[in-house]
C-alpha positions in Angstrom: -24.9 -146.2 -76.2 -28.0 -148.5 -75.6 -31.4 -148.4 -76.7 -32.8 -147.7 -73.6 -30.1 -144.1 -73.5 -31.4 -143.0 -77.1 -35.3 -144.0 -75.9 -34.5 -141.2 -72.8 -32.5 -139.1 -75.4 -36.0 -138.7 -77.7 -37.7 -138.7 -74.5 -39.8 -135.0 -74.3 -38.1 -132.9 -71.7 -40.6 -133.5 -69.5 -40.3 -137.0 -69.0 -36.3 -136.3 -68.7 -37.8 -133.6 -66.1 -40.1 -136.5 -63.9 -37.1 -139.1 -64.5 -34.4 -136.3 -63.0 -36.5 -136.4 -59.9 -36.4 -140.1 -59.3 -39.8 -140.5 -61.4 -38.6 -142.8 -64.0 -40.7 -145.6 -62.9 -44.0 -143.3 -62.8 -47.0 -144.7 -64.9 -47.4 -144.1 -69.3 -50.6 -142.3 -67.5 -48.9 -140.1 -65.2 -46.2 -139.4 -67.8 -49.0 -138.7 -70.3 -51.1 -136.4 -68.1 -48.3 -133.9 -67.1 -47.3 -133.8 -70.4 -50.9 -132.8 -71.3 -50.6 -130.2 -68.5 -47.0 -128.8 -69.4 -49.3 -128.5 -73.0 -52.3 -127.0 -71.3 -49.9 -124.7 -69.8 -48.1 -123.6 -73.2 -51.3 -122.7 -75.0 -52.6 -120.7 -72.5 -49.8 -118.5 -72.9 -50.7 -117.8 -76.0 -54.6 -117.4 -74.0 -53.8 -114.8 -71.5 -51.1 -112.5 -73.5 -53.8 -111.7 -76.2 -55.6 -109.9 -73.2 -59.0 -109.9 -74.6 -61.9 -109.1 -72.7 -62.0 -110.4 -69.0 -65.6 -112.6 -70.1 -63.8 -113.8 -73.1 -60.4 -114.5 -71.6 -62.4 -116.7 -68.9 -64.6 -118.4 -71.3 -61.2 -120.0 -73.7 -59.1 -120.9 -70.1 -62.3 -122.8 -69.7 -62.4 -124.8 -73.0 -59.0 -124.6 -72.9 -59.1 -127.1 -70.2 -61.1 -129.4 -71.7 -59.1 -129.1 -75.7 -56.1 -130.2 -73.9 -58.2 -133.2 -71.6 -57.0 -131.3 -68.4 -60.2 -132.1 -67.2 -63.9 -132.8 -68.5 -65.5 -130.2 -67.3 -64.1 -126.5 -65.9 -65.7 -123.8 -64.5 -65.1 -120.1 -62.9 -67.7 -119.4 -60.0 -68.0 -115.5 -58.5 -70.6 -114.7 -55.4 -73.5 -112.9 -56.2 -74.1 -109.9 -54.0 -75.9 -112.7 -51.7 -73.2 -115.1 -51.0 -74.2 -117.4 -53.9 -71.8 -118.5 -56.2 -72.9 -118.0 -59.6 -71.2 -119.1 -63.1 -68.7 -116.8 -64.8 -67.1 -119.0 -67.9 -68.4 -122.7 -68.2 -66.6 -125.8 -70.4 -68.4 -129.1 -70.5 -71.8 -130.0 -69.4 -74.1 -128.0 -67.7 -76.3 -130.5 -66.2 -73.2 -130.5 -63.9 -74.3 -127.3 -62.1 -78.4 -127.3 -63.0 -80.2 -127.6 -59.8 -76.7 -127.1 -57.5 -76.9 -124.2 -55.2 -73.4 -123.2 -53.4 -72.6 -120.4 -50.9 -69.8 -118.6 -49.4 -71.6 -118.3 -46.1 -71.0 -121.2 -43.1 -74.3 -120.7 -41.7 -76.0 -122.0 -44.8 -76.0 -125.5 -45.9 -75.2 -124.6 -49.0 -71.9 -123.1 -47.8 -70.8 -126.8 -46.6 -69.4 -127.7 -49.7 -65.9 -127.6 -51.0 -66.8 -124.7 -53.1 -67.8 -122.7 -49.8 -64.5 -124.2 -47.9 -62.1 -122.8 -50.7 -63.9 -119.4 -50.7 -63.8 -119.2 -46.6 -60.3 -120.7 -46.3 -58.2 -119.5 -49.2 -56.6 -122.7 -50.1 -57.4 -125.6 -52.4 -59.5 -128.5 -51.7 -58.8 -131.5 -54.0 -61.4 -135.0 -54.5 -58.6 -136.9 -51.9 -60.0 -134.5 -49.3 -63.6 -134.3 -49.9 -64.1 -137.9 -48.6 -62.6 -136.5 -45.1 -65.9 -134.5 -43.8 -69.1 -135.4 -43.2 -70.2 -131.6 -44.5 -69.2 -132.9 -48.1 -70.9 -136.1 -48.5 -73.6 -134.4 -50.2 -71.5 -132.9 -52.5 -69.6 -136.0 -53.6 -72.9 -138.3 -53.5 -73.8 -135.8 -56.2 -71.2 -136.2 -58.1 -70.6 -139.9 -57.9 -74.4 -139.8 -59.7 -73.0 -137.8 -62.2 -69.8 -139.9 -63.0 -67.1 -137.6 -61.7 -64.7 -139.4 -59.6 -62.1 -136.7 -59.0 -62.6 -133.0 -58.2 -60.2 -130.1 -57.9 -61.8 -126.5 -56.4 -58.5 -123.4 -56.8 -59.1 -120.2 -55.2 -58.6 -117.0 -57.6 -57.8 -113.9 -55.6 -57.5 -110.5 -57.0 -55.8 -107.2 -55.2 -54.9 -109.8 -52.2 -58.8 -110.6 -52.3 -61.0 -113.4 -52.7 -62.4 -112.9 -56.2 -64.2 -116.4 -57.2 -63.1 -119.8 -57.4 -62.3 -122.5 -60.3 -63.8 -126.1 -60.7 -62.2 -128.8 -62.2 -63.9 -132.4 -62.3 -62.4 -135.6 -63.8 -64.6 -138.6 -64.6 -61.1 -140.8 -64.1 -60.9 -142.4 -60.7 -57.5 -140.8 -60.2 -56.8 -138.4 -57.5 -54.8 -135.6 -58.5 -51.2 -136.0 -57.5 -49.2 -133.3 -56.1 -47.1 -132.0 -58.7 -50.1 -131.3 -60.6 -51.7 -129.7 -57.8 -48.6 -127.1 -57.9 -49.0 -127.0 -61.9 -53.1 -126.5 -61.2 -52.2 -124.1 -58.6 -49.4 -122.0 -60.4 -51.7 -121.7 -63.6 -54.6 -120.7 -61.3 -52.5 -117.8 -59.8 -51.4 -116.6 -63.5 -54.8 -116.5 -64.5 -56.3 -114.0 -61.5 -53.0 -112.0 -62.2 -53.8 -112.0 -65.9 -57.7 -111.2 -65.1 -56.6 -108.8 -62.8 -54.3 -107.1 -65.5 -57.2 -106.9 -67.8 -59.8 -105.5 -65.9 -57.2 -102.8 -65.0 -56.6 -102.5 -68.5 -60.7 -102.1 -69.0 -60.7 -99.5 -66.7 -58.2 -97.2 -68.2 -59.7 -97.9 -71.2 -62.9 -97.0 -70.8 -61.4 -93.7 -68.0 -59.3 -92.7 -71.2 -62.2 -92.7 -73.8 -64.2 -90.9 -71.3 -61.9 -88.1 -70.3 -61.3 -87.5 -74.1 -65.4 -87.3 -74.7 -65.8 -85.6 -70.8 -68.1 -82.6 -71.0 -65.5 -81.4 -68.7 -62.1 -79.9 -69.6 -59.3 -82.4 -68.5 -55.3 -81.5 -68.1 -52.9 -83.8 -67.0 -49.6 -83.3 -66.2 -46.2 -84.2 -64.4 -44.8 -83.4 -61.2 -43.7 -80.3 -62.4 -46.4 -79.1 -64.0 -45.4 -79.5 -67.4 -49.0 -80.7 -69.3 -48.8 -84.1 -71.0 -52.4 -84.1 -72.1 -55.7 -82.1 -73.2 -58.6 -83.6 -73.9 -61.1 -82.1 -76.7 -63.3 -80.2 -74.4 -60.3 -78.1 -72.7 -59.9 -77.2 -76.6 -63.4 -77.1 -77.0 -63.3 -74.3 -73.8 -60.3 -72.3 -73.9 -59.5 -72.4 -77.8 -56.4 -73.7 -77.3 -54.9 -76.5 -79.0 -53.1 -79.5 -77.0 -49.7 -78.5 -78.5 -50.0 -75.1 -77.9 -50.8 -75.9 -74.1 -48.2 -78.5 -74.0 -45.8 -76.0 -75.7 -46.5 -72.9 -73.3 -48.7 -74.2 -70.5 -51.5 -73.2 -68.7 -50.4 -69.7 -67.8 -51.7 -69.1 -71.1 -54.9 -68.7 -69.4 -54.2 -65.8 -67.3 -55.3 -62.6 -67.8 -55.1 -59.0 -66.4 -58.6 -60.2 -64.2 -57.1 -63.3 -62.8 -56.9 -63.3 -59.4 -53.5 -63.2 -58.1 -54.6 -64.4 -54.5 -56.0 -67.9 -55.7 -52.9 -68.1 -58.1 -51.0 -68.2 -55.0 -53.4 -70.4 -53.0 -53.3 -73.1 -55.9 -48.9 -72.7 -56.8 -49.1 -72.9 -52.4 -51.4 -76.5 -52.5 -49.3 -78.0 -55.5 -46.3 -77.6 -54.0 -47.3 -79.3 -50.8 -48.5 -81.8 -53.1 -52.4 -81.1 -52.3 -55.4 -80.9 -53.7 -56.7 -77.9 -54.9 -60.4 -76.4 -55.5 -61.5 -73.0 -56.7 -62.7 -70.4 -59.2 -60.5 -68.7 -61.4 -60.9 -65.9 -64.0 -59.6 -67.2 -66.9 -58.9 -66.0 -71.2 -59.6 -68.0 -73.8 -57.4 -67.6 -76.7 -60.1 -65.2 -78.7 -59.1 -63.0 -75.6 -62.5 -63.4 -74.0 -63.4 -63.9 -70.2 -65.0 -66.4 -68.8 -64.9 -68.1 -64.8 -63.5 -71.4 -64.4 -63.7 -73.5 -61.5 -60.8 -75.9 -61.2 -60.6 -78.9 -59.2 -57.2 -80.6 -59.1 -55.8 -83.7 -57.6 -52.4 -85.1 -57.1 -51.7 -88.1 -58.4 -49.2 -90.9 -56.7 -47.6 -94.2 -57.6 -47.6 -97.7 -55.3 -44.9 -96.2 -53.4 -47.0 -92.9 -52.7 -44.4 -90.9 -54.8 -46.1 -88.0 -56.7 -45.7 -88.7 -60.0 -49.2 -86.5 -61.8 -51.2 -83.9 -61.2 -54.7 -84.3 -62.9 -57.3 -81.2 -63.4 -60.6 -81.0 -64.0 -61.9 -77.6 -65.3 -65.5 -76.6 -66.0 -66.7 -73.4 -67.5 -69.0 -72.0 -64.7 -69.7 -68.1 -66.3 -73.0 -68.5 -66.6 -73.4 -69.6 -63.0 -71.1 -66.6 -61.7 -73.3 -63.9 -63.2 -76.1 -65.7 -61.9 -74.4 -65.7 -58.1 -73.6 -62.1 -58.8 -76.8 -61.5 -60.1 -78.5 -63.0 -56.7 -75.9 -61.3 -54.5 -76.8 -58.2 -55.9 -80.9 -58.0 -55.8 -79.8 -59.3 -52.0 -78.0 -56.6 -51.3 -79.8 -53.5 -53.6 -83.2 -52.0 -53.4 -84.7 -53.4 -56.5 -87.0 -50.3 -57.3 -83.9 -47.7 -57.2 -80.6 -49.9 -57.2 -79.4 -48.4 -54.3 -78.2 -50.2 -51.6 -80.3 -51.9 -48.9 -79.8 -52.1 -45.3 -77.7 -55.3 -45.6 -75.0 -53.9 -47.5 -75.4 -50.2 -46.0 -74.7 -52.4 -42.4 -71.9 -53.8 -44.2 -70.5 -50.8 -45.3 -70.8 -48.5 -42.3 -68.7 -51.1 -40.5 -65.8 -50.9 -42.8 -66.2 -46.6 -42.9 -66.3 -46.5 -39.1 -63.2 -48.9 -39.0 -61.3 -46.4 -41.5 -62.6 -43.5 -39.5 -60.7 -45.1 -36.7 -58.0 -46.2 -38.5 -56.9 -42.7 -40.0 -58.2 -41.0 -37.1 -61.0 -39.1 -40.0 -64.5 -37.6 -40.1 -67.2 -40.1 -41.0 -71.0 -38.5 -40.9 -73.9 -40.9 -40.8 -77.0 -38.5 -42.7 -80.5 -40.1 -42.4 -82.6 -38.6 -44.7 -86.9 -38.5 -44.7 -88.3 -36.9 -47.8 -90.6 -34.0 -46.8 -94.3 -33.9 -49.0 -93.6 -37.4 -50.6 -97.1 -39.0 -49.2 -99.2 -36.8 -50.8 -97.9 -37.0 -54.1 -98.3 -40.7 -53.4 -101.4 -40.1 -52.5 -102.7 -37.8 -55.3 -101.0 -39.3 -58.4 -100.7 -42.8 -57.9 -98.0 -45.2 -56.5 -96.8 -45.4 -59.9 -95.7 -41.5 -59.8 -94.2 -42.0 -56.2 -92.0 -44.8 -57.5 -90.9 -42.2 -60.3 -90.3 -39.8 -57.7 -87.8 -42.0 -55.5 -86.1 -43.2 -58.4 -85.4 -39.3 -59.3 -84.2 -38.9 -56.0 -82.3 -41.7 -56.0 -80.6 -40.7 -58.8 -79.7 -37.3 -57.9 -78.4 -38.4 -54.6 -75.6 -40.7 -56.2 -75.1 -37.0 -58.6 -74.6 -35.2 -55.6 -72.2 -37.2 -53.6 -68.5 -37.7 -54.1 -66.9 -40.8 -55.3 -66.0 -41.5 -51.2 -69.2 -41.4 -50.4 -72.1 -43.7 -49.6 -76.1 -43.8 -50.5 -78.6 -46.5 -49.0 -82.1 -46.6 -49.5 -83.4 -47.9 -46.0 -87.1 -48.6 -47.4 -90.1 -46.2 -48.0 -88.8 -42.4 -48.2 -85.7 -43.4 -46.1 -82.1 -43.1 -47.0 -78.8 -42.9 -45.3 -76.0 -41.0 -46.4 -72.5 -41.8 -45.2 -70.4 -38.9 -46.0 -66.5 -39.9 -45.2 -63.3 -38.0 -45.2 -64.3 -34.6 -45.3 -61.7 -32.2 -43.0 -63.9 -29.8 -41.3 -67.4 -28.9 -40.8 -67.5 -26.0 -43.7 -66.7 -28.9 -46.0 -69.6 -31.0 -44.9 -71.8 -28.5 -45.0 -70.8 -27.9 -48.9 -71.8 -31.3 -49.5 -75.0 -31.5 -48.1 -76.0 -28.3 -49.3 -75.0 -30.2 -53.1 -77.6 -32.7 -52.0 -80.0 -30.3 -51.3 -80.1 -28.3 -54.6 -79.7 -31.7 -56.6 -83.2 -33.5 -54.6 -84.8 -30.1 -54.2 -85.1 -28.9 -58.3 -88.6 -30.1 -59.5 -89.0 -33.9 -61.0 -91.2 -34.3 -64.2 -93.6 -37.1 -64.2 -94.1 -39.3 -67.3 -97.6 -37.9 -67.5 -95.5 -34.2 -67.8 -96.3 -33.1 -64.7 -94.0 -31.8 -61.9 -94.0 -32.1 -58.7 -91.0 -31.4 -55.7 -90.2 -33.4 -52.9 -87.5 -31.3 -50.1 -85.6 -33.3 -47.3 -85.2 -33.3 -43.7 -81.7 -35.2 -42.5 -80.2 -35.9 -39.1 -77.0 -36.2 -38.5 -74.8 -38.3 -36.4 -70.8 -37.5 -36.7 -67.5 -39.7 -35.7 -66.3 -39.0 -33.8 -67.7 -35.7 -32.5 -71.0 -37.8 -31.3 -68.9 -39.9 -29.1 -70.3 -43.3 -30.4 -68.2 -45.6 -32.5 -71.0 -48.5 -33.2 -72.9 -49.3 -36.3 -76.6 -49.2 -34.0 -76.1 -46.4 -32.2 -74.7 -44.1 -34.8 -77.9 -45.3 -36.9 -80.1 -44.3 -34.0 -78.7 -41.2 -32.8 -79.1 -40.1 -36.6 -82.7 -41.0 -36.6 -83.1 -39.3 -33.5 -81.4 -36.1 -35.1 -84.3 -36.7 -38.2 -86.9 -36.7 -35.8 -85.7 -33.2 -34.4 -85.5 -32.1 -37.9 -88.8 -33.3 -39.0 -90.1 -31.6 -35.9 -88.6 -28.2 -36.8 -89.8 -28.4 -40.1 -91.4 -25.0 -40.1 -88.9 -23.0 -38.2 -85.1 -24.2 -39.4 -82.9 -22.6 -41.6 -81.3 -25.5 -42.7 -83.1 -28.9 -44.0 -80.2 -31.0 -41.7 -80.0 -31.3 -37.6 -76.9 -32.8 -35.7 -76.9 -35.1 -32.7 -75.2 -32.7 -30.8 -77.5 -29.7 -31.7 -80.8 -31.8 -31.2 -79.5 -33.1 -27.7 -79.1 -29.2 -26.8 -82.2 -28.6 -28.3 -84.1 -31.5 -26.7 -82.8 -29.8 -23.2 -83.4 -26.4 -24.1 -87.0 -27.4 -24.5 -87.9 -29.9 -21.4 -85.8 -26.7 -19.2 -88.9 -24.2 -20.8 -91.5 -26.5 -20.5 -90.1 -26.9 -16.7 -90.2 -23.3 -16.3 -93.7 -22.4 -17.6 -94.6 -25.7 -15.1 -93.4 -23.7 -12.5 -95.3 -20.3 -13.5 -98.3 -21.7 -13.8 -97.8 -23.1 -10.2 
């Protein structure tokens, strides 16, 4: 075997590699450069799988470049929210850059550049080409000042995106030959994919540290529902450890309370794989209440194959009770905590839809209190309040569990008496209310004093109205016949019907007497 065989033989593979491809007359420099490349390449390995931080990781490719004499100066360049490209990780001089503004936008002079062309066009633009354009003299005038003869401008994209762009400048008069355009290229691509890597990596960092410190309760589980995770605050929450929830699940949560409805709504959304939002009674393990509003989200691979579901839970008692709190003072009289007029409306359309239904009695009493304003008068708003608060009371005494009591303001309140099966039966009922209201009520002061009632009445379906307005109105005409009789009825209470007949009986005399006068 010759000398010139055991030369190749200790040859580097890489120079076997160039010689394989009919290279073995290329130059000592060539040979040396590639192999400082093929070098370049090997220690930045060891660069990118130590995944440091995405500024760090930039930073060492940089000086990585210039360690291994890829090139004398590298840099990576990302646009501002502007356009302009601005430095990310620098190697070698900065008097390169000072003073050198560079765009992404065409319109701008500044975008003329090969910096501008790379980010616009998405494919690398090498010193051979820069020559080509009168758009780049200015560019490479600059440079010639500086010494740099060669220049090399890579594209990084990230997510299929344009993400920034790296600079490489040679002060050798070489023009970079196309195998290590491929090599520059190649490395270029690894590096966004590495970056890329990284910053995903960031991100679940920083989204794991912050669900496990999340005021918020966080559970995340599999496609069936089995929980994989906890974080402190569900702990914090429920009292429930991450292995017992992980052991048992969250039906552990459930209670007696919990609504069986939204259980179905939410088992309904995850198994078509939805979202899911609502409020849930829940137990924490001491055995306590409390409401929790749940927000949960389904979670998909690349391939949009379900693979999580992730929940987010968040103790909201204290802003139920205040929501019931402000739905009741809307809906109650706040001096006597009867109901007001919006839930009496309410109401009165769900009795005289189960009148309907069961084909029952429903009687809609309007009530006045009789000598109320002069006790108002004489003792003082203070003892009036006293006094309807009495009433009040008694009224809610008197009535069956079926039955209804509104305060409609003032001295007003409505009565809705429901089910009863005849008009005996009624009659024992409001004769109840009237012993309970009538018996004297003693002031704070020790006083007494006695209020009585006048009521009229309006009956489904013996009235032959069915509507929430005029069953209110037909009663308060019935009142008004009541009031009117004050001093001649036997009983405190008129009916529609009766105060109709009544009404007649009355305009037919008054007709009559007309007529004897004539």
């Amino acid at each position: 075997m010759s000398d010139s065989a055991d030369d190749s033989r200790n040859d580097p593979p890489s120079a076997r590699f160039w010689r394989l491809l009919g290279r073995g007359g290329q130059s000592d420099t060539n040979l040396r450069r590639q192999q400082q490349l093929l070098a370049w390449r090997e220690a930045l390995g060891a660069i990118l799988e130590a995944r440091r931080s995405e500024t760090e990781l930039m930073q060492r490719f940089c000086d990585s470049v210039l360690q291994k004499q890829v090139a004398a100066f590298a840099a990576i360049l990302r646009p501002d929210h502007e356009g302009i490209l601005q430095t990310a990780a620098l190697a070698g001089s900065r008097s390169i850059l000072a003073g050198v503004q560079c765009s992404i936008h065409a319109d701008l002079p500044e975008g003329q550049g090969p910096l501008g062309l790379v980010w616009r066009e998405t494919r690398p633009f090498y010193s051979s080409r820069l020559h080509n354009g009168p758009a780049l003299r200015v560019w490479t005038d600059r440079l010639q000042r500086l010494g740099i003869s060669s220049t090399a401008v890579i594209p990084l994209a990230r997510l299929q995106k344009g993400w920034g762009v790296l600079l490489l400048l040679r002060h050798s008069g070489d023009a970079w030959p196309s195998d290590e355009q491929m090599l520059l290229e190649s490395t270029a691509r690894v590096l966004a994919e590495t970056l890329e890597d990284v910053a995903i990596y960031e991100l679940q960092a920083t989204l794991g540290a912050g669900l496990r410190s999340a005021f918020d309760a966080v559970v995340l589980t599999d496609a069936k529902k089995q929980v994989l995770y906890v974080n402190q605050s569900f702990t914090l929450m429920t009292g429930y450890r991450s292995d017992e929830i992980m052991e048992k699940g969250l039906a552990l949560l459930q209670g007696r309370n919990t609504s069986v409805q939204e259980l179905a709504s939410l088992d309904h959304a995850l198994a078509q794989e939805s979202a899911w939002t609502g409020k849930l009674l829940n137990y924490r393990r001491d055995g306590t209440d409390f409401w929790n509003h749940i927000s949960i989200i389904p979670v998909r691979d690349a391939a949009g194959v379900l693979t999580n579901f992730l929940g987010i839970l968040r103790d909201v008692s204290r802003e139920q009770l205040l929501l019931e709190q402000l739905d009741y003072e809307s809906r109650h009289d706040r001096l006597t905590g009867l109901a007001n007029r919006r839930a009496l409306d309410d109401e009165l359309e769900l009795a005289i839809a189960r009148a309907q239904r069961n084909e029952s009695h429903l009687a809609v009493c309007m009530i006045d209190l009789d000598h109320f304003k002069p006790i108002n008068d004489l003792y003082g708003h203070d003892a009036g309040d006293q006094v309807l608060r009495a009433v009040s009371r008694r009224l809610r005494e008197s009535l069956r569990r079926t039955d209804y009591v509104a305060r409609l303001g003032g001295d007003e309140f409505v009565v809705l008496i429901e089910g009863y099966r005849n008009l005996d039966e009624l009659e024992l009922v409001l004769v109840k209310i009237e012993a309970g209201v009538n018996a004297p009520i003693s002031l704070t002061d020790g006083r007494e004093v006695a209020v009585r009632l006048s009521m009229g009445i309006c009956r489904v379906p013996e009235d032959g109205v069915q509507d929430l307005a005029n069953l209110l109105r037909y009663a308060d005409q019935a009142l008004y016949r009541a009031k009117s009789l004050r001093g001649e009825r036997t009983k405190y209470w008129v009916f529609h019907q009766d105060s109709r007949f009544g009404l007649r009986l009355e305009q037919r005399a008054g007709l009559l007497t007309e007529r004897e006068e004539e």
